[in-house]
C-alpha positions, -999 to +999 in steps of 0.1 A: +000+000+000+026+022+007+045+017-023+014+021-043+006+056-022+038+069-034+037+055-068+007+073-075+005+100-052-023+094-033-030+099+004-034+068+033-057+067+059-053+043+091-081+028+102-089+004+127-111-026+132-138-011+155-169-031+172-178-008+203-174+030+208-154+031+241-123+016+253-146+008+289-169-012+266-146-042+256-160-061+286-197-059+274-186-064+242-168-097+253-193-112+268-222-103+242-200-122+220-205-153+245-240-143+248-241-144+211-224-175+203-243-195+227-207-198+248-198-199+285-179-170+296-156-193+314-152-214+282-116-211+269-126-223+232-146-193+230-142-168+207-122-136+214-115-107+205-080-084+211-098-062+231-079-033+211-114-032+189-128+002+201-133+031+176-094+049+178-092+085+184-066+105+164-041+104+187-046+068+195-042+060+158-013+082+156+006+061+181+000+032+161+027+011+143+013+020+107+018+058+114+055+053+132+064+035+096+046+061+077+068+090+096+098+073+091+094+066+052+076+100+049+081+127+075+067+155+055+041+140+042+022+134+073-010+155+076-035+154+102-069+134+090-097+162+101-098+194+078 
């Protein structure tokens, strides 16, 4: 992607994976998963999630490895999402 960006000149945007608002909300969100799945919270073959799945602010994506690699290929090109 990043060769691609440059190749063509076009901008990047890093996004996450997000399934609840709130970082507070990943419990709820774990166990309507179980809920969901018909598991036991206790069960360990249940599925999980990272926990990590909670809609990023700027900043938080900014700390993320994507933009650290982006900086370091691209310093000046790094302009802030929101216009």
């Amino acid at each position: 992607m990043l060769r691609l960006a440059e190749k063509y000149d076009i901008k990047l945007i890093a996004t996450n994976d997000s399934h609840f608002v709130n970082e507070e909300d990943a419990d709820a969100h774990d166990r309507l998963i179980c809920l969901s799945t018909g598991k036991d919270f206790d069960d360990p073959n249940r599925m999980r999630y990272s926990m990590q799945e909670w809609l990023k602010t700027t900043a938080e994506m900014n700390g993320t490895k994507f933009s650290v690699m982006f900086l370091r290929r691209w310093p000046t090109r790094w302009k802030s999402p929101v216009k």
